[in-house]
C-alpha positions in Angstrom: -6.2 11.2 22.0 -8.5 8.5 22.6 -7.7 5.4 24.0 -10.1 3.5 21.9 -8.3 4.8 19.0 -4.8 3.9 20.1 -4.8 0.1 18.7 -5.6 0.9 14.8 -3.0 3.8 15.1 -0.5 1.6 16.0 -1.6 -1.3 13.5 -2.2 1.2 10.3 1.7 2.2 11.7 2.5 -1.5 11.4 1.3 -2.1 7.8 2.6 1.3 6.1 6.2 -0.1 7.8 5.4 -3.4 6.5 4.0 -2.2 2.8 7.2 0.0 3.1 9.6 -2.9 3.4 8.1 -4.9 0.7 8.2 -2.0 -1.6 11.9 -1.4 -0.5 12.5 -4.4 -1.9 12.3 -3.8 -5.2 14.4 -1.1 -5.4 12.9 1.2 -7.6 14.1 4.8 -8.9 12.5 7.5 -7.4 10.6 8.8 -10.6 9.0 5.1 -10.7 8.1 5.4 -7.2 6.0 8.7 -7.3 4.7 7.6 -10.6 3.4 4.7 -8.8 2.2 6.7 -5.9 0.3 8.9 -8.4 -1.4 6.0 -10.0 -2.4 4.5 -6.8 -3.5 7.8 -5.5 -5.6 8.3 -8.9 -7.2 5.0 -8.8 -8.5 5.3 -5.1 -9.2 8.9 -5.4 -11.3 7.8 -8.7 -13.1 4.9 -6.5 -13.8 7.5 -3.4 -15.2 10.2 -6.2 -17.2 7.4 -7.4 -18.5 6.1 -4.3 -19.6 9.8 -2.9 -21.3 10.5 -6.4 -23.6 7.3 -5.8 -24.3 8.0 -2.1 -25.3 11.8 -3.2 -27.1 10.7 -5.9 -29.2 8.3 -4.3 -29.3 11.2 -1.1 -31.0 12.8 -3.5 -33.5 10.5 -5.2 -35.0 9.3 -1.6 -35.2 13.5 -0.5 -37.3 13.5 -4.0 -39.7 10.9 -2.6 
């Protein structure tokens, strides 16, 4: 492991425990919880799709020129 990479290993650890808590705190079933996983996983997985797409495509277009 690199030491560089040590501080936003430790800080991503500290927000999922922190997004964790709050989410705790609702106290939801476990069906709504992995539906709500699945939506959040569906909507960033939608934006990444999105976001490679227009990088390819544009790849693409400047290769053409």
């Amino acid at each position: 492991m690199n030491e560089d990479m040590l501080l936003p290993i430790v800080t991503s650890l500290g927000w999922l425990i922190l997004v964790g808590a709050a989410f705790a705190s609702y106290r939801l079933k476990w069906s709504q919880i992995i539906r709500m996983a699945l939506v959040w996983l569906a909507i960033f997985g939608g934006l990444y799709l999105m976001v490679e797409w227009f990088l390819t495509a544009q790849g693409s277009a400047s290769a053409l020129l």
